[in-house]
C-alpha positions as CSV (number, residue, x, y, z in Angstrom):
1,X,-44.8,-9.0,21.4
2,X,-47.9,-9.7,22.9
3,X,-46.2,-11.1,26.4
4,X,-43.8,-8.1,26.3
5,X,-46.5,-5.4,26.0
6,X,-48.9,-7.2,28.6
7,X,-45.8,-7.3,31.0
8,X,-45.0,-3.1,30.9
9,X,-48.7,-3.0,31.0
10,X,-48.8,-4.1,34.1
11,X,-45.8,-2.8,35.7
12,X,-46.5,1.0,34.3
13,X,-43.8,2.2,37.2
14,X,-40.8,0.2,36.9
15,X,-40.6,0.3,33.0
16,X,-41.5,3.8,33.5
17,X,-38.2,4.5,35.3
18,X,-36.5,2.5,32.3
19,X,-38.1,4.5,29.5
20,X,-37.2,7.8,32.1
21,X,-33.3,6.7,32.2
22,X,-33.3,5.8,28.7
23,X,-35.1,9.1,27.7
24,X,-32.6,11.2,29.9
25,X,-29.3,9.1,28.0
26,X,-30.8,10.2,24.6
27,X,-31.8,13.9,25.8
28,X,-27.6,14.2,26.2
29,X,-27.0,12.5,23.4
30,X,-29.4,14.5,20.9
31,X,-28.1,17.5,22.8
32,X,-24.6,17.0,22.4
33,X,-25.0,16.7,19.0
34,X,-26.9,19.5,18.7
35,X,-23.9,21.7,20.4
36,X,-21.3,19.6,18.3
37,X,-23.1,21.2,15.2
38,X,-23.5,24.4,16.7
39,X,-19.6,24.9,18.1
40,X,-18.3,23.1,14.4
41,X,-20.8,26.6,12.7
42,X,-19.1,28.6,15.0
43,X,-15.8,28.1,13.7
44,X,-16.8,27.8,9.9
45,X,-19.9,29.9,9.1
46,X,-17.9,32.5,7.2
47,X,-15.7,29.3,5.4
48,X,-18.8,27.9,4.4
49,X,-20.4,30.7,3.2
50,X,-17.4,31.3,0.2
51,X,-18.5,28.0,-1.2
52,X,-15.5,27.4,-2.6
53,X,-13.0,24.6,-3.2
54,X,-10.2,25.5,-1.8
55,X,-8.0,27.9,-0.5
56,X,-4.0,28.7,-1.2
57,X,-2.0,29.1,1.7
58,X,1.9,29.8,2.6
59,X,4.0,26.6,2.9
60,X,5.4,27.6,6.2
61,X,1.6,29.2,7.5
62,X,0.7,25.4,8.7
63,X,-3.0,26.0,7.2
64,X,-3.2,28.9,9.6
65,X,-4.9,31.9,7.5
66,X,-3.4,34.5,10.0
67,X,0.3,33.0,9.5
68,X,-0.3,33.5,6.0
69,X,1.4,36.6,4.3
70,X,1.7,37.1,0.5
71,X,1.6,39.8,-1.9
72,X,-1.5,40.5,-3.8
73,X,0.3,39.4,-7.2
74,X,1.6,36.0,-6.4
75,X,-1.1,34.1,-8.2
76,X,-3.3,34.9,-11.3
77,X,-6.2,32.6,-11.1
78,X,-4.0,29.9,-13.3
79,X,-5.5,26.9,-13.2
80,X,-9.0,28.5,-11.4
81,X,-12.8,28.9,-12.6
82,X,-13.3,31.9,-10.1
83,X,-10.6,33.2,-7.2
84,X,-10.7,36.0,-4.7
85,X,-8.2,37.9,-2.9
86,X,-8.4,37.8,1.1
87,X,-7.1,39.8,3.8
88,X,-7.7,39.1,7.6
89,X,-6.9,40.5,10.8
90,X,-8.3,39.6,14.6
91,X,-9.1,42.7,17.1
92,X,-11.4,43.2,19.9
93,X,-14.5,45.5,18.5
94,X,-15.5,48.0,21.3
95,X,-19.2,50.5,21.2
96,X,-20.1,51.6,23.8
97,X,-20.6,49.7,26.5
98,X,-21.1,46.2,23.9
99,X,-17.5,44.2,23.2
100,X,-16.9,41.9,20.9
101,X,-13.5,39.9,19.6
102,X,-14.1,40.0,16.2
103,X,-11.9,38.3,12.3
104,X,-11.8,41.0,10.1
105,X,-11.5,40.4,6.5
106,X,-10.6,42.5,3.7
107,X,-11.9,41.6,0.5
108,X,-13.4,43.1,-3.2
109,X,-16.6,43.8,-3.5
110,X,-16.6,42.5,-6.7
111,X,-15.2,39.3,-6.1
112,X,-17.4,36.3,-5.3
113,X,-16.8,36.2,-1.8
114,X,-18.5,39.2,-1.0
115,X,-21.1,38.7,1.0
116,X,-25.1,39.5,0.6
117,X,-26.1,42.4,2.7
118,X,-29.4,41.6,4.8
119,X,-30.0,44.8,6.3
120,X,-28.2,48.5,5.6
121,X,-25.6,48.7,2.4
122,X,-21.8,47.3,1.0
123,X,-19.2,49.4,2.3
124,X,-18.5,52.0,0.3
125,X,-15.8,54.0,2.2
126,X,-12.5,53.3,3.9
127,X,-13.2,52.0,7.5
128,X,-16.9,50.9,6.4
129,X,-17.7,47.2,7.1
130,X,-20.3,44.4,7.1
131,X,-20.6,42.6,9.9
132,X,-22.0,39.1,10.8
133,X,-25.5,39.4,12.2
134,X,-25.0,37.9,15.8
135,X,-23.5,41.7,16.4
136,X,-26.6,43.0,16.0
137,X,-27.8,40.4,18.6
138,X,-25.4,41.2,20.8
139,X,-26.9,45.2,20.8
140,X,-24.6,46.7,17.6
141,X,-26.0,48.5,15.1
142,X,-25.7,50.3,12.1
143,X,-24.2,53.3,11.9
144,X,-21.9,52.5,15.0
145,X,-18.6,53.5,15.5
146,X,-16.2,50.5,16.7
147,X,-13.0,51.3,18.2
148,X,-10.8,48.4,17.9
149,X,-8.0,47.0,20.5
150,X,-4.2,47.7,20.1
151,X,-4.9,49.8,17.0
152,X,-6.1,53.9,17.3
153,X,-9.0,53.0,14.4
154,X,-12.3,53.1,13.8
155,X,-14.5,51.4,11.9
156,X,-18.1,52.1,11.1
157,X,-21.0,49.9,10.2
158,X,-22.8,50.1,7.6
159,X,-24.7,46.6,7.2
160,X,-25.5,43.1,8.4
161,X,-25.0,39.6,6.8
162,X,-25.8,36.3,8.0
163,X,-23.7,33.5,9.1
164,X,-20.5,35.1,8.9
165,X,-18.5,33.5,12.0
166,X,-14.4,32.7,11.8
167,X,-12.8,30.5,14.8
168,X,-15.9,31.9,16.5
169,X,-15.9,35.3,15.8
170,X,-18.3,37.5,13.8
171,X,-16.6,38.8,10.8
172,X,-16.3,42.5,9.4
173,X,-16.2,42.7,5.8
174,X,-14.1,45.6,4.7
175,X,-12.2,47.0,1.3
176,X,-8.2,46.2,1.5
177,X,-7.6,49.6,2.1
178,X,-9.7,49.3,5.5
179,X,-7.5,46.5,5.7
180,X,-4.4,48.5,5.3
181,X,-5.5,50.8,7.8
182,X,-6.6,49.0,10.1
183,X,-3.1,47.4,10.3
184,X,-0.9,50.0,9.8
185,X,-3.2,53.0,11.4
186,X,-1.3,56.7,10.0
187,X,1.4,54.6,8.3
188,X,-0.9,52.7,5.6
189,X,0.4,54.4,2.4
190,X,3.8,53.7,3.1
191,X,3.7,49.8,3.7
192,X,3.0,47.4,0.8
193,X,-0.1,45.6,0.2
194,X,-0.2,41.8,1.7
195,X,-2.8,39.3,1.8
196,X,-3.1,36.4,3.8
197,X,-4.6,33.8,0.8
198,X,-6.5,33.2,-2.2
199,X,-9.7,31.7,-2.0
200,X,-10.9,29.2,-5.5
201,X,-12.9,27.6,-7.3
202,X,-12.6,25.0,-9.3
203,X,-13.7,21.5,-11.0
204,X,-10.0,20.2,-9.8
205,X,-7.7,21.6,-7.3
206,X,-4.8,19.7,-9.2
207,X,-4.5,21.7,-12.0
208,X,-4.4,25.1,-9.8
209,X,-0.2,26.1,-10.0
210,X,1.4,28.0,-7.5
211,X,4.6,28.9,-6.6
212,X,6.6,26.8,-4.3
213,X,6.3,28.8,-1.3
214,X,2.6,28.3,-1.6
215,X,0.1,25.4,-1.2
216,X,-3.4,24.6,-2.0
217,X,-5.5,23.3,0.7
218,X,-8.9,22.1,0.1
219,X,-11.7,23.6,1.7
220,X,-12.3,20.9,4.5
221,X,-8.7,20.6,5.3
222,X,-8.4,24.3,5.8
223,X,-11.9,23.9,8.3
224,X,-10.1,20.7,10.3
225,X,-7.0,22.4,10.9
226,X,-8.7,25.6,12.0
227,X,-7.5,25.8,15.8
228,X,-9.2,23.9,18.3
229,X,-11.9,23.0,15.4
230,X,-10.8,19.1,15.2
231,X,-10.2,18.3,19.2
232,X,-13.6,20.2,19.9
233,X,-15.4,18.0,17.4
234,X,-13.4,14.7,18.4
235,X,-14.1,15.5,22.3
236,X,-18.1,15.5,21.9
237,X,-17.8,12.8,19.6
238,X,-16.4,10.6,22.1
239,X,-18.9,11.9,25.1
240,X,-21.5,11.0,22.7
241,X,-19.9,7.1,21.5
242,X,-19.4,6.6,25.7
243,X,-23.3,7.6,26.0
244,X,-24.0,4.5,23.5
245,X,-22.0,2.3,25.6
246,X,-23.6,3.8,29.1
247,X,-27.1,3.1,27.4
248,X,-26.6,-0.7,26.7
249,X,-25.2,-1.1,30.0
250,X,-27.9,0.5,32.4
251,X,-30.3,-1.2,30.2
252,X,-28.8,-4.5,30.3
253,X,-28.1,-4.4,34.1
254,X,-31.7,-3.4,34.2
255,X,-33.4,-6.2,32.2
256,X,-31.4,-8.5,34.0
257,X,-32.2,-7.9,37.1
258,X,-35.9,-8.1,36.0
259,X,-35.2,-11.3,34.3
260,X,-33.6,-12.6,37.8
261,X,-36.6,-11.7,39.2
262,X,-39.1,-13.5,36.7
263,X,-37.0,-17.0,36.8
264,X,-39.6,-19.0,38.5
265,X,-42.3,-17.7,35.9
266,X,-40.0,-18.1,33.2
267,X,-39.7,-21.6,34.7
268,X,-43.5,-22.2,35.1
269,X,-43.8,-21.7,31.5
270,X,-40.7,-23.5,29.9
271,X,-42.6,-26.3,32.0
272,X,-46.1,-25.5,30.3
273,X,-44.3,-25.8,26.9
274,X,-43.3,-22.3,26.0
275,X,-39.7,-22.0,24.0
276,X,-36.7,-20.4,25.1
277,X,-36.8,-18.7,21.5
278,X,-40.3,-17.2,22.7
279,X,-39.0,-15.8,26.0
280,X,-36.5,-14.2,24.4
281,X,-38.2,-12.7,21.3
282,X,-40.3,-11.3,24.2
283,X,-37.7,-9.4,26.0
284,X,-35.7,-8.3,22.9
285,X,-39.5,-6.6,22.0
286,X,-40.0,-5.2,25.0
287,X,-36.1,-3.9,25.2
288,X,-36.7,-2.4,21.5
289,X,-40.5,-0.7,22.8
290,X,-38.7,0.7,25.9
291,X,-35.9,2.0,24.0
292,X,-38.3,3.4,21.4
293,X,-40.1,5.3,23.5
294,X,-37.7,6.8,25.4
295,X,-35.4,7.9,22.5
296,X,-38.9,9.3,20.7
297,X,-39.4,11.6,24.1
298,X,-35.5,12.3,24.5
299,X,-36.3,13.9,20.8
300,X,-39.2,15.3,21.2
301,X,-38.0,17.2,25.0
302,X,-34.6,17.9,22.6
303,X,-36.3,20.2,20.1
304,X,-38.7,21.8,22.5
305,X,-35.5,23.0,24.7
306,X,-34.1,24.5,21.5
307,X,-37.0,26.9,21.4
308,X,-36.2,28.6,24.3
309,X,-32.5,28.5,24.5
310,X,-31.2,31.5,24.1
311,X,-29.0,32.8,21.1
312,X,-25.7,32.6,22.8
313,X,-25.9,29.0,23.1
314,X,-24.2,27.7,20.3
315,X,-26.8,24.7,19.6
316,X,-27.5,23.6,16.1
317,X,-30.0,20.6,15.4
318,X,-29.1,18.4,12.5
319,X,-32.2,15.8,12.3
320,X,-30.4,13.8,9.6
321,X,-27.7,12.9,12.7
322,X,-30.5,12.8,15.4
323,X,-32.1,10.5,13.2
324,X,-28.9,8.1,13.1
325,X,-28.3,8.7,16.8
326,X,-31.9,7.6,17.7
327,X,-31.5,4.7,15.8
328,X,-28.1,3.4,17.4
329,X,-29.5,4.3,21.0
330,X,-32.0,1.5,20.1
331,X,-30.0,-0.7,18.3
332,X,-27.4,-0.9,21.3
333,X,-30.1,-0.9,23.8
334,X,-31.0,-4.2,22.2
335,X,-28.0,-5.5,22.3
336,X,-27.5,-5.0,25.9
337,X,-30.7,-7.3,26.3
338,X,-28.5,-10.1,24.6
339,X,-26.8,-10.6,28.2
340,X,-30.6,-11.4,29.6
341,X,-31.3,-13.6,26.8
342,X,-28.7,-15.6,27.8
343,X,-30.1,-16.2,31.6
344,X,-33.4,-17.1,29.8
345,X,-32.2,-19.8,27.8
346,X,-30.0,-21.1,30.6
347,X,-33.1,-21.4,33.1
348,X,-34.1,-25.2,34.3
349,X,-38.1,-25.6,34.9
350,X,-37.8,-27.8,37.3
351,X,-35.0,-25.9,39.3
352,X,-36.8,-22.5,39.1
353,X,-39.9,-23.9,40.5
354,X,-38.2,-25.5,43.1
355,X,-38.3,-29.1,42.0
Protein backbone atom coordinates (compact mmCIF):
# COMPACT_ATOMS: atom_id res chain seq x y z
CA UNK A 1 0.00 0.00 0.00
CA UNK A 2 2.65 2.17 0.91
CA UNK A 3 4.55 1.87 -2.71
CA UNK A 4 1.12 2.28 -4.39
CA UNK A 5 0.09 5.48 -2.61
CA UNK A 6 3.73 7.04 -2.88
CA UNK A 7 3.56 6.17 -6.74
CA UNK A 8 -0.06 8.35 -7.40
CA UNK A 9 1.56 10.70 -5.08
CA UNK A 10 3.84 11.55 -7.35
CA UNK A 11 2.26 11.28 -10.51
CA UNK A 12 -0.97 13.48 -9.31
CA UNK A 13 -1.75 14.00 -13.33
CA UNK A 14 -1.74 10.76 -14.95
CA UNK A 15 -3.73 8.86 -12.07
CA UNK A 16 -5.78 11.95 -12.08
CA UNK A 17 -6.97 11.20 -15.72
CA UNK A 18 -7.56 7.45 -14.39
CA UNK A 19 -9.71 8.39 -11.37
CA UNK A 20 -11.39 11.23 -14.10
CA UNK A 21 -12.30 8.17 -16.62
CA UNK A 22 -13.23 5.95 -14.02
CA UNK A 23 -15.44 8.68 -12.25
CA UNK A 24 -17.12 9.58 -15.72
CA UNK A 25 -17.87 5.33 -16.29
CA UNK A 26 -19.58 5.30 -12.77
CA UNK A 27 -21.43 8.87 -13.31
CA UNK A 28 -23.38 6.73 -16.38
CA UNK A 29 -23.62 3.95 -14.56
CA UNK A 30 -25.15 5.52 -11.18
CA UNK A 31 -27.23 7.51 -13.62
CA UNK A 32 -28.60 4.86 -15.60
CA UNK A 33 -29.68 3.36 -12.77
CA UNK A 34 -31.13 6.12 -11.42
CA UNK A 35 -33.45 6.53 -14.88
CA UNK A 36 -33.97 2.66 -14.82
CA UNK A 37 -35.76 3.24 -11.40
CA UNK A 38 -37.35 6.23 -12.48
CA UNK A 39 -38.92 4.92 -16.09
CA UNK A 40 -39.79 1.18 -14.08
CA UNK A 41 -42.08 4.24 -11.39
CA UNK A 42 -43.37 5.51 -14.36
CA UNK A 43 -45.03 2.59 -15.54
CA UNK A 44 -46.10 1.20 -12.00
CA UNK A 45 -46.68 4.00 -9.47
CA UNK A 46 -50.47 3.60 -9.52
CA UNK A 47 -49.81 -0.63 -9.38
CA UNK A 48 -47.77 -0.13 -6.53
CA UNK A 49 -49.76 2.06 -4.71
CA UNK A 50 -52.92 -0.78 -4.50
CA UNK A 51 -50.58 -2.85 -2.47
CA UNK A 52 -52.05 -5.72 -3.37
CA UNK A 53 -51.40 -9.31 -4.35
CA UNK A 54 -52.70 -9.81 -7.31
CA UNK A 55 -54.99 -9.00 -9.88
CA UNK A 56 -57.67 -11.23 -12.04
CA UNK A 57 -57.60 -10.78 -15.50
CA UNK A 58 -59.48 -12.23 -18.78
CA UNK A 59 -57.82 -15.44 -20.24
CA UNK A 60 -57.73 -14.11 -23.72
CA UNK A 61 -56.61 -10.22 -22.24
CA UNK A 62 -52.77 -11.51 -22.33
CA UNK A 63 -52.25 -9.59 -18.79
CA UNK A 64 -53.24 -6.49 -20.65
CA UNK A 65 -55.73 -4.57 -18.19
CA UNK A 66 -57.29 -2.61 -21.20
CA UNK A 67 -58.07 -6.00 -23.15
CA UNK A 68 -59.72 -6.98 -20.20
CA UNK A 69 -63.64 -6.82 -20.15
CA UNK A 70 -65.89 -8.51 -17.61
CA UNK A 71 -69.02 -7.86 -15.85
CA UNK A 72 -68.99 -6.38 -12.42
CA UNK A 73 -70.55 -9.83 -11.01
CA UNK A 74 -68.15 -12.36 -12.18
CA UNK A 75 -66.34 -12.79 -8.97
CA UNK A 76 -67.38 -12.37 -5.23
CA UNK A 77 -64.15 -12.06 -3.38
CA UNK A 78 -64.15 -16.15 -2.98
CA UNK A 79 -61.10 -17.13 -1.84
CA UNK A 80 -59.91 -13.11 -1.04
CA UNK A 81 -59.07 -11.10 2.36
CA UNK A 82 -59.98 -7.70 0.59
CA UNK A 83 -60.90 -7.15 -3.44
CA UNK A 84 -61.80 -4.14 -5.50
CA UNK A 85 -63.56 -3.59 -8.60
CA UNK A 86 -61.58 -1.56 -11.44
CA UNK A 87 -62.50 0.20 -14.46
CA UNK A 88 -59.95 1.78 -16.88
CA UNK A 89 -59.89 3.79 -19.93
CA UNK A 90 -56.85 5.78 -21.83
CA UNK A 91 -57.67 9.46 -23.36
CA UNK A 92 -55.76 12.45 -23.99
CA UNK A 93 -56.75 15.17 -21.11
CA UNK A 94 -56.91 18.73 -22.63
CA UNK A 95 -57.23 22.57 -20.31
CA UNK A 96 -56.45 25.02 -21.77
CA UNK A 97 -53.58 25.30 -23.38
CA UNK A 98 -51.80 22.20 -20.91
CA UNK A 99 -52.28 18.43 -22.56
CA UNK A 100 -51.87 15.49 -21.13
CA UNK A 101 -52.43 11.56 -22.20
CA UNK A 102 -53.76 10.33 -19.19
CA UNK A 103 -55.29 6.15 -17.64
CA UNK A 104 -58.38 6.76 -16.20
CA UNK A 105 -59.71 4.51 -13.65
CA UNK A 106 -62.99 3.92 -12.29
CA UNK A 107 -63.18 2.63 -8.89
CA UNK A 108 -65.34 2.73 -5.28
CA UNK A 109 -64.57 5.02 -2.97
CA UNK A 110 -65.03 2.69 -0.48
CA UNK A 111 -62.93 0.06 -1.60
CA UNK A 112 -59.29 -0.09 -0.63
CA UNK A 113 -57.88 1.12 -3.65
CA UNK A 114 -59.04 4.34 -3.36
CA UNK A 115 -56.59 6.65 -3.18
CA UNK A 116 -55.53 9.32 -0.30
CA UNK A 117 -56.31 12.79 -1.34
CA UNK A 118 -53.32 15.26 -0.76
CA UNK A 119 -54.79 18.38 -1.70
CA UNK A 120 -58.72 19.33 -2.64
CA UNK A 121 -61.54 16.40 -1.82
CA UNK A 122 -62.85 12.56 -3.18
CA UNK A 123 -65.01 12.92 -6.01
CA UNK A 124 -68.30 13.21 -5.16
CA UNK A 125 -70.14 13.76 -8.50
CA UNK A 126 -70.26 12.16 -11.86
CA UNK A 127 -67.40 13.38 -14.05
CA UNK A 128 -65.30 14.41 -10.72
CA UNK A 129 -61.80 12.85 -10.49
CA UNK A 130 -58.49 12.64 -8.58
CA UNK A 131 -55.74 13.01 -10.42
CA UNK A 132 -51.99 12.03 -10.01
CA UNK A 133 -49.99 15.00 -8.69
CA UNK A 134 -47.43 15.35 -11.69
CA UNK A 135 -50.76 17.23 -13.35
CA UNK A 136 -50.52 19.70 -11.11
CA UNK A 137 -46.78 20.05 -12.09
CA UNK A 138 -47.52 20.12 -15.44
CA UNK A 139 -49.84 23.66 -14.71
CA UNK A 140 -53.45 21.69 -13.87
CA UNK A 141 -55.35 22.50 -11.15
CA UNK A 142 -58.26 22.07 -9.26
CA UNK A 143 -61.31 22.96 -10.30
CA UNK A 144 -60.30 22.56 -14.05
CA UNK A 145 -62.41 21.42 -16.65
CA UNK A 146 -60.64 18.62 -18.97
CA UNK A 147 -62.05 17.90 -22.19
CA UNK A 148 -60.94 14.49 -23.24
CA UNK A 149 -59.91 13.18 -26.89
CA UNK A 150 -62.40 11.13 -29.10
CA UNK A 151 -65.13 11.47 -26.50
CA UNK A 152 -67.59 14.92 -26.18
CA UNK A 153 -66.89 14.79 -22.07
CA UNK A 154 -65.70 16.57 -19.47
CA UNK A 155 -64.25 15.86 -16.50
CA UNK A 156 -63.58 18.08 -13.55
CA UNK A 157 -60.99 18.07 -10.87
CA UNK A 158 -61.45 18.05 -7.73
CA UNK A 159 -58.16 16.78 -5.99
CA UNK A 160 -54.54 15.56 -6.14
CA UNK A 161 -52.81 12.28 -4.97
CA UNK A 162 -49.41 11.21 -5.18
CA UNK A 163 -47.70 8.63 -7.21
CA UNK A 164 -50.45 7.61 -9.31
CA UNK A 165 -48.71 6.85 -12.74
CA UNK A 166 -50.07 3.83 -15.28
CA UNK A 167 -47.73 2.78 -18.44
CA UNK A 168 -46.59 6.38 -17.77
CA UNK A 169 -49.59 8.28 -17.52
CA UNK A 170 -51.08 10.20 -14.50
CA UNK A 171 -54.23 8.60 -13.49
CA UNK A 172 -57.78 10.07 -12.82
CA UNK A 173 -59.64 8.47 -10.23
CA UNK A 174 -63.34 8.54 -10.95
CA UNK A 175 -66.85 6.70 -9.74
CA UNK A 176 -67.92 3.83 -12.34
CA UNK A 177 -70.52 5.94 -13.47
CA UNK A 178 -67.82 8.57 -14.62
CA UNK A 179 -66.53 5.56 -16.11
CA UNK A 180 -69.71 4.81 -17.88
CA UNK A 181 -69.75 8.12 -19.19
CA UNK A 182 -66.85 8.65 -20.14
CA UNK A 183 -67.14 5.63 -22.50
CA UNK A 184 -70.35 5.75 -23.72
CA UNK A 185 -70.89 9.83 -23.64
CA UNK A 186 -75.21 10.36 -24.01
CA UNK A 187 -75.62 6.57 -24.35
CA UNK A 188 -74.30 5.51 -20.70
CA UNK A 189 -77.67 4.34 -19.22
CA UNK A 190 -78.34 2.11 -21.93
CA UNK A 191 -75.11 0.00 -22.01
CA UNK A 192 -74.30 -2.52 -19.30
CA UNK A 193 -71.76 -2.03 -16.68
CA UNK A 194 -68.08 -3.79 -17.55
CA UNK A 195 -64.96 -3.67 -15.71
CA UNK A 196 -61.69 -4.41 -16.85
CA UNK A 197 -60.39 -6.67 -13.41
CA UNK A 198 -60.50 -7.27 -9.87
CA UNK A 199 -57.75 -6.27 -7.88
CA UNK A 200 -56.92 -8.68 -4.31
CA UNK A 201 -55.62 -9.42 -1.52
CA UNK A 202 -54.66 -12.14 -0.02
CA UNK A 203 -52.26 -14.50 2.16
CA UNK A 204 -52.37 -17.12 -1.07
CA UNK A 205 -53.33 -16.42 -4.53
CA UNK A 206 -54.05 -20.26 -4.89
CA UNK A 207 -57.05 -20.47 -3.04
CA UNK A 208 -58.70 -17.30 -5.01
CA UNK A 209 -61.48 -19.34 -7.72
CA UNK A 210 -62.48 -17.83 -10.74
CA UNK A 211 -64.24 -18.88 -13.57
CA UNK A 212 -62.43 -20.26 -16.48
CA UNK A 213 -62.51 -17.44 -18.68
CA UNK A 214 -60.56 -15.68 -16.00
CA UNK A 215 -57.04 -15.81 -14.43
CA UNK A 216 -55.19 -14.60 -11.58
CA UNK A 217 -51.95 -12.83 -12.13
CA UNK A 218 -49.83 -11.86 -9.32
CA UNK A 219 -48.97 -8.43 -8.85
CA UNK A 220 -45.39 -8.50 -10.42
CA UNK A 221 -46.44 -10.50 -13.31
CA UNK A 222 -49.14 -8.10 -14.16
CA UNK A 223 -46.08 -4.97 -13.71
CA UNK A 224 -43.53 -7.27 -16.17
CA UNK A 225 -45.97 -7.73 -18.75
CA UNK A 226 -47.12 -4.11 -18.71
CA UNK A 227 -46.15 -2.95 -22.33
CA UNK A 228 -42.76 -1.95 -23.06
CA UNK A 229 -42.15 -2.32 -19.01
CA UNK A 230 -39.78 -5.51 -19.34
CA UNK A 231 -37.58 -4.55 -22.70
CA UNK A 232 -37.20 -0.86 -21.08
CA UNK A 233 -35.81 -2.36 -17.89
CA UNK A 234 -33.73 -5.26 -19.74
CA UNK A 235 -32.22 -2.49 -22.32
CA UNK A 236 -30.63 -0.22 -19.42
CA UNK A 237 -29.70 -3.25 -17.70
CA UNK A 238 -27.58 -4.34 -20.37
CA UNK A 239 -26.05 -0.57 -21.07
CA UNK A 240 -25.25 -0.66 -17.47
CA UNK A 241 -23.59 -4.78 -17.39
CA UNK A 242 -21.48 -3.44 -20.86
CA UNK A 243 -20.32 -0.25 -18.58
CA UNK A 244 -18.77 -2.96 -16.04
CA UNK A 245 -17.02 -4.57 -18.81
CA UNK A 246 -15.91 -1.01 -20.54
CA UNK A 247 -14.52 -0.17 -16.89
CA UNK A 248 -12.17 -3.23 -16.48
CA UNK A 249 -11.02 -2.81 -19.80
CA UNK A 250 -9.93 1.00 -19.95
CA UNK A 251 -8.51 0.40 -16.61
CA UNK A 252 -6.63 -2.62 -17.42
CA UNK A 253 -5.30 -1.19 -20.86
CA UNK A 254 -4.37 1.70 -18.56
CA UNK A 255 -2.38 0.01 -15.81
CA UNK A 256 -0.69 -1.89 -18.31
CA UNK A 257 0.59 0.49 -20.22
CA UNK A 258 1.98 2.05 -16.94
CA UNK A 259 3.31 -1.28 -15.86
CA UNK A 260 5.11 -1.39 -19.50
CA UNK A 261 6.48 1.67 -18.68
CA UNK A 262 7.84 0.86 -15.05
CA UNK A 263 9.61 -2.63 -16.20
CA UNK A 264 13.10 -1.58 -15.65
CA UNK A 265 12.18 -0.26 -12.00
CA UNK A 266 10.15 -3.21 -11.49
CA UNK A 267 13.40 -4.96 -12.58
CA UNK A 268 15.79 -2.86 -10.35
CA UNK A 269 13.85 -3.98 -7.46
CA UNK A 270 13.12 -7.75 -8.16
CA UNK A 271 17.03 -7.45 -8.35
CA UNK A 272 17.27 -5.61 -4.88
CA UNK A 273 15.14 -8.48 -3.48
CA UNK A 274 11.57 -7.28 -3.62
CA UNK A 275 8.82 -10.18 -4.50
CA UNK A 276 6.75 -10.53 -7.42
CA UNK A 277 3.82 -10.99 -4.71
CA UNK A 278 4.83 -7.36 -3.38
CA UNK A 279 4.62 -5.74 -6.87
CA UNK A 280 1.58 -7.03 -7.37
CA UNK A 281 -0.23 -6.42 -4.02
CA UNK A 282 1.01 -2.89 -4.90
CA UNK A 283 -0.78 -2.43 -8.06
CA UNK A 284 -3.97 -4.35 -7.13
CA UNK A 285 -4.00 -1.39 -4.04
CA UNK A 286 -3.43 1.20 -6.17
CA UNK A 287 -6.12 -0.26 -8.89
CA UNK A 288 -8.65 -0.65 -5.79
CA UNK A 289 -7.65 3.38 -4.37
CA UNK A 290 -8.17 4.64 -8.02
CA UNK A 291 -11.25 2.89 -8.49
CA UNK A 292 -12.47 3.99 -5.06
CA UNK A 293 -12.09 7.27 -5.59
CA UNK A 294 -13.46 7.68 -8.73
CA UNK A 295 -16.70 5.61 -8.03
CA UNK A 296 -17.00 7.77 -4.48
CA UNK A 297 -17.00 11.17 -6.91
CA UNK A 298 -19.13 9.48 -9.80
CA UNK A 299 -21.70 9.24 -6.60
CA UNK A 300 -21.19 12.13 -5.06
CA UNK A 301 -21.43 14.37 -8.80
CA UNK A 302 -24.59 11.64 -9.28
CA UNK A 303 -26.83 12.94 -6.41
CA UNK A 304 -25.79 16.57 -6.80
CA UNK A 305 -27.18 16.40 -10.55
CA UNK A 306 -30.48 15.02 -9.22
CA UNK A 307 -31.03 18.27 -7.37
CA UNK A 308 -31.29 20.24 -10.19
CA UNK A 309 -32.81 18.04 -12.73
CA UNK A 310 -35.86 18.99 -13.47
CA UNK A 311 -39.30 17.09 -12.72
CA UNK A 312 -39.87 15.75 -16.15
CA UNK A 313 -36.87 13.69 -16.02
CA UNK A 314 -37.88 10.52 -14.93
CA UNK A 315 -34.74 9.87 -12.57
CA UNK A 316 -35.20 7.88 -9.39
CA UNK A 317 -32.08 7.16 -7.06
CA UNK A 318 -32.10 3.85 -5.26
CA UNK A 319 -28.89 3.99 -3.00
CA UNK A 320 -29.37 0.40 -1.98
CA UNK A 321 -28.51 -0.51 -6.00
CA UNK A 322 -25.88 2.43 -6.24
CA UNK A 323 -24.40 0.89 -3.39
CA UNK A 324 -24.15 -2.59 -5.22
CA UNK A 325 -23.11 -0.87 -8.48
CA UNK A 326 -20.21 1.06 -6.73
CA UNK A 327 -19.05 -1.93 -5.36
CA UNK A 328 -18.90 -4.04 -8.68
CA UNK A 329 -17.30 -0.93 -10.55
CA UNK A 330 -14.44 -1.71 -8.06
CA UNK A 331 -14.51 -5.12 -7.83
CA UNK A 332 -14.21 -5.42 -11.82
CA UNK A 333 -11.78 -2.62 -11.94
CA UNK A 334 -9.54 -4.91 -9.96
CA UNK A 335 -9.87 -7.51 -11.93
CA UNK A 336 -8.84 -5.81 -14.95
CA UNK A 337 -5.51 -5.15 -13.06
CA UNK A 338 -5.08 -9.11 -13.07
CA UNK A 339 -3.77 -8.73 -16.80
CA UNK A 340 -0.90 -6.29 -15.33
CA UNK A 341 -0.09 -8.58 -12.63
CA UNK A 342 0.66 -10.97 -15.01
CA UNK A 343 3.50 -8.77 -16.86
CA UNK A 344 4.83 -8.18 -13.31
CA UNK A 345 5.47 -11.53 -12.37
CA UNK A 346 6.70 -12.38 -15.86
CA UNK A 347 9.53 -9.49 -15.68
CA UNK A 348 13.45 -10.84 -15.67
CA UNK A 349 15.82 -8.35 -13.56
CA UNK A 350 18.49 -8.85 -15.39
CA UNK A 351 16.66 -8.34 -18.86
CA UNK A 352 14.76 -5.14 -17.73
CA UNK A 353 17.94 -3.51 -16.66
CA UNK A 354 19.61 -4.36 -19.65
CA UNK A 355 21.88 -7.16 -18.58
Amino acid sequence: MFLAWNEMKNNKLRFSLIVGVLTLVSYLVFFLSGLANGLENLNKEAVVKWDADGIILTEESDINLPQSSMNPDEYDGNGASEYATLGQFNAIATSGEQKSPVAIFGISEDEFIMPDVTEGRAFKYTGEVVADDSLREEGFQIGDELKLSSVDETLTISGFTEDARFNASPVLYGSFETLQKVRFGDSAENRDYKVNGFVVRTGNLDEIEVADSLQVVPTQTFIEGMPGYSEQSLTLSFMIYFLFIISAVILAIFLYVLTIQKISIFGVMKAQGVSSGYLAKSVVAQTFLLALAGTIIGFVLTIATGYFLPAAVPVAFNYMDMLIYGAVLVFVSVLGALFSIQTIVKIDPLEAIGG
